[in-house]
N, C-alpha and C positions, 0 to 999 in steps of 0.2 A: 456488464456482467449480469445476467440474468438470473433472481433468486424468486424466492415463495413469497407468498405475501405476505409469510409472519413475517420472514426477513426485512424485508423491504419496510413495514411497519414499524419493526425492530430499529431499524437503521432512523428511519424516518424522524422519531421519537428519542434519539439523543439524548437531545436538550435536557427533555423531560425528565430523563436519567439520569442525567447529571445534576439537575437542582436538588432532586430529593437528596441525594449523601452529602451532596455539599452542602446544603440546612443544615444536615445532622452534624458534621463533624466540627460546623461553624458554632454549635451554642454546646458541645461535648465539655473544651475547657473551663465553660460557665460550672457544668451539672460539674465535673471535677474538681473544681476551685469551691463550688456550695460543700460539697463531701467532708471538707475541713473542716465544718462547722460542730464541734462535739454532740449537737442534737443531733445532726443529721445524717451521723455515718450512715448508716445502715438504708435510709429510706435514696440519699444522690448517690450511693457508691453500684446500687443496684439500677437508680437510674441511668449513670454513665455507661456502666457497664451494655443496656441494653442499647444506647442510642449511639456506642461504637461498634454491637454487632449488625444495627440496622444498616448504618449507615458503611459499615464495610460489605456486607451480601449487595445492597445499591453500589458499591462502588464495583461489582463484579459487572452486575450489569452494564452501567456506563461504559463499561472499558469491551466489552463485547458488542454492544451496538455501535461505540464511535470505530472500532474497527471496523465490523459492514457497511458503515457507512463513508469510510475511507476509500474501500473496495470499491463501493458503490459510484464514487464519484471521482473515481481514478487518478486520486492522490495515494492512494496505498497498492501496491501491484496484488494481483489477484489471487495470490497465493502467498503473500508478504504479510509482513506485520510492521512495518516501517516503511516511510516512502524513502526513494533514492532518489538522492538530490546528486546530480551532474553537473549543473555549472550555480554558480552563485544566487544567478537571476530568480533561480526558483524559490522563493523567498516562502511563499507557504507550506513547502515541502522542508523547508529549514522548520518553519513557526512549528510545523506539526510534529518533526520531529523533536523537539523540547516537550510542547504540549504533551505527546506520549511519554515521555522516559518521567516527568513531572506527576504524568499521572499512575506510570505504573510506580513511581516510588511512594508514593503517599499509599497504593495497595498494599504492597509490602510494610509498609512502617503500619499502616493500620490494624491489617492483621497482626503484628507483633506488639499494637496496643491493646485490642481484645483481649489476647492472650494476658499482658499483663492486669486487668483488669478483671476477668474472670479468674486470677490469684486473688487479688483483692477481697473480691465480691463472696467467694467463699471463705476469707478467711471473716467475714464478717458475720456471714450467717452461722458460721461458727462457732460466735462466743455471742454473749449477752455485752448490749450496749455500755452497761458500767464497767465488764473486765476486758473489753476488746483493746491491746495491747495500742491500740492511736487511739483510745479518750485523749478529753482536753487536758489531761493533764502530762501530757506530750506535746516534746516540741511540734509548732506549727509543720512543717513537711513530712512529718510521720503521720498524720489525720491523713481520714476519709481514704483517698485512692493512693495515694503517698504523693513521690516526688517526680519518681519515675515514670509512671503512666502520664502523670500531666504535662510532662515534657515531652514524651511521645507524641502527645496528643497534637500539643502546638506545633510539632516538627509535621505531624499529617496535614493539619487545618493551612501549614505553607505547600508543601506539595501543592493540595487542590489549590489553594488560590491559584498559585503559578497557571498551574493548567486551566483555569477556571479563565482568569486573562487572558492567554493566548488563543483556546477557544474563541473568546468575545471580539480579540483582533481578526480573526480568522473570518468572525462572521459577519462582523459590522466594519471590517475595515480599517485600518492606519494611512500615514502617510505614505508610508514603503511600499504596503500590500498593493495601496491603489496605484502607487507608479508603475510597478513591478507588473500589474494589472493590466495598464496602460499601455507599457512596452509591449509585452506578450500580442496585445490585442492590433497593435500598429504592426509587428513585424509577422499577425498570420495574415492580414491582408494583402501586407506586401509579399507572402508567399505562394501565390498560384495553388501551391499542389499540399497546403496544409490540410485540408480535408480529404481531397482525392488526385490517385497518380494519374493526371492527367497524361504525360505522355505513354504511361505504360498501357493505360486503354488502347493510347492509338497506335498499338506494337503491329496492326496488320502494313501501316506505312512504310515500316523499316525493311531492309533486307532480311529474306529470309535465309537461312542459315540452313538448317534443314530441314526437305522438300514435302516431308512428311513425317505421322508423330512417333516419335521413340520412348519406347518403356523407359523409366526410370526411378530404379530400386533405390536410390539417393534419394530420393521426392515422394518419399510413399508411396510409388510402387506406379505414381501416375502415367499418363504420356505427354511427352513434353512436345515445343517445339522453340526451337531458338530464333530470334530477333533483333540485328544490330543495324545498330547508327551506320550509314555510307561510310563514316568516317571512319568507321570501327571496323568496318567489317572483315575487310583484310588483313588486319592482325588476327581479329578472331579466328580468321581462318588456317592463318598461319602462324598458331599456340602462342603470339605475343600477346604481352599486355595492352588495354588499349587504350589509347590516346588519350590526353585529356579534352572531356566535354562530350566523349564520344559515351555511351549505354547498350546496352544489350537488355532485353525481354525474353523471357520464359512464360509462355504460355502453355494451361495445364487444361486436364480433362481426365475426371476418375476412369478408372480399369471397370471392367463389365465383363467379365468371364474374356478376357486375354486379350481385350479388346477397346478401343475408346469408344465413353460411356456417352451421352446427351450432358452428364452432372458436370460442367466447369469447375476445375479446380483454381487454387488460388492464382494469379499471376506475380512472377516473381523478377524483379530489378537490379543489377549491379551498373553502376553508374561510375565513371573514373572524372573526378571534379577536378575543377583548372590547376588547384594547386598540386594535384596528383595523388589525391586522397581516394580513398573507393568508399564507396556509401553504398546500402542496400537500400530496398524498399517489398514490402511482402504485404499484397492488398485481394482477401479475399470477402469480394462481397456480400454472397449469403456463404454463410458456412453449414453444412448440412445436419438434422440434427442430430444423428447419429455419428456425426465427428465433433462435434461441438464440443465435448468431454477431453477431445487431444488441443481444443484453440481456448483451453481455460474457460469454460461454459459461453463461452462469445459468440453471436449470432455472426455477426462482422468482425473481420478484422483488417485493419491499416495500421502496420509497422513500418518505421522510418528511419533510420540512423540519427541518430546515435542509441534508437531503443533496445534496450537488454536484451530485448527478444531475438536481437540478429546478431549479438555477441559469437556467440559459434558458428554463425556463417561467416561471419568478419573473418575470424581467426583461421577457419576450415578453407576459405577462401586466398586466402595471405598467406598460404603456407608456400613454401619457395619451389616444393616440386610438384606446382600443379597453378602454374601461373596462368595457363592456356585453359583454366576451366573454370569460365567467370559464373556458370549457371547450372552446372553438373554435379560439383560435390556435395554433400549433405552429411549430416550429424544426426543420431540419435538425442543427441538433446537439442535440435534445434527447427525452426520452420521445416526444416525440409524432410522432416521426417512424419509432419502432421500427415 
């Protein structure tokens, strides 16, 4: 996904974002726990109070940069705020997910320690250090910030750590991650068409389907042309389902005043797998930049099955009275309406 350079900077610079509040929130129960001290109400109750709003405006930022930077590196979907984890394997879109909820709770709980803290802080400058209602001569949890902020405090300093960990697993590695790592990296080699749909390039091979290109208001308005497997073809032609192992290809080309354009639209794949499952594939290689805004600011794109993104052609596809139309139907909320 393509952003601005502050973005990308932003994103970049994480880390950096994360340390600053995590310092701060790391030595807050110290400045909170000093508070107790009957000298010192007044001088740590004002200290903690600042170094939990410091460190809650840094936790705003961290939690806005590790998102771009999720986006950025497409564990988090591009309009999402959490990654979707589909099958087990994906063990860092598990991690991240903890990592997120870990760090947006310690936001929430830190903001609701400020707040408790800035009661404090003013009730202190409010009175003079000999009548201020927590002198020492109160029991110990009624001094300085009381009882409650400090326990806040340490319920925020576990959040981040949580998050602070799984972060550092994320970045430097576990046992899990690396196997998880390892698998992934063994089964896209042994995948041909993990990066690019090889056979849907070579769709001039196939039978063509129709002889020439057809508008199509399901597909943005493109012109299409259809493409099946020998094995397929004959179904396709005559509105059956088709075969297992057999595919079909749509090939596109943007409209030009009622017309097919030179601008290649994206090519489009239904595939019927041996066990009799249907799989899409949706592989547009430059996307132009005034459509960029409908493909989620993406210059390319390659969607595969089981990607979200073909969820409503899955379904739109699968519907029982239009079995005969593996590459024709389309959705307003889905590829084929970019």
């Amino acid at each position: 996904m393509s952003a601005s350079p502050l973005l990308e900077f932003v994103a970049r610079e994480h880390p950096a974002f994360v340390h600053i509040p995590l310092g701060l929130v790391a030595v807050l129960p110290l400045a909170m726990l000093a508070s107790f001290h009957p000298k010192h109400v007044r001088l740590w109750t004002g200290t903690s109070f600042f170094l939990a709003l410091v460190g809650w405006l840094g936790s705003t930022a961290a939690l806005f940069s590790g998102l771009i930077w999720g986006r950025q590196i497409a564990l988090i979907p591009p309009k999402g705020f959490f990654p979707v984890v589909a099958t087990e394997k994906q063990v860092l879109q598990r991690i991240l997910q903890v990592h997120e909820m870990a760090a947006l709770s310690g936001f929430l709980i830190g903001g609701f320690c400020v707040w408790l803290l800035w009661g404090s802080w003013r009730q202190v400058e409010a009175h003079d250090g000999a009548t201020h209602r927590r002198h020492g001569g109160r029991r110990f949890w009624e001094r300085g910030v009381g009882a409650a902020p400090l326990l806040v405090g340490v319920l925020w300093l576990a959040c981040w750590g949580l998050s602070g960990k799984l972060g550092g697993v994320m970045v430097f590695g576990s046992e899990e991650t690396n196997r998880a790592a390892a698998e992934a990296d063994a089964a896209k080699h042994a995948d041909a068409e993990a990066d690019l749909p090889i056979r849907a390039l070579d769709y001039a091979s196939l039978e063509p389907i129709t002889p020439e290109p057809v508008r199509s208001k399901a597909h943005g308005n493109r012109w299409r042309r259809i493409w099946v497997t020998a094995s397929g073809a004959d179904a396709y032609q005559a509105g059956k389902p088709l075969p297992p192992g057999a595919y079909a290809v749509m090939s596109t080309f943007e409209d030009d005043k009622g017309k097919p354009s030179h601008e290649p639209g994206p090519l489009y794949m239904k595939e019927t797998k041996a066990d009799g499952s249907t799989a899409f594939a949706f592989y547009w290689p430059r996307v132009p930049e005034a459509l960029r805004k409908d493909m989620e600011n993406q210059d390319s794109v390659y969607w595969r099955s089981p990607d979200s993104h073909l969820a409503v052609c899955l379904g739109c596809h699968e519907k029982k009275s239009a079995p005969a139309q593996p590459l024709t139907a389309g959705s307003a909320g889905g590829p084929g309406k970019r």
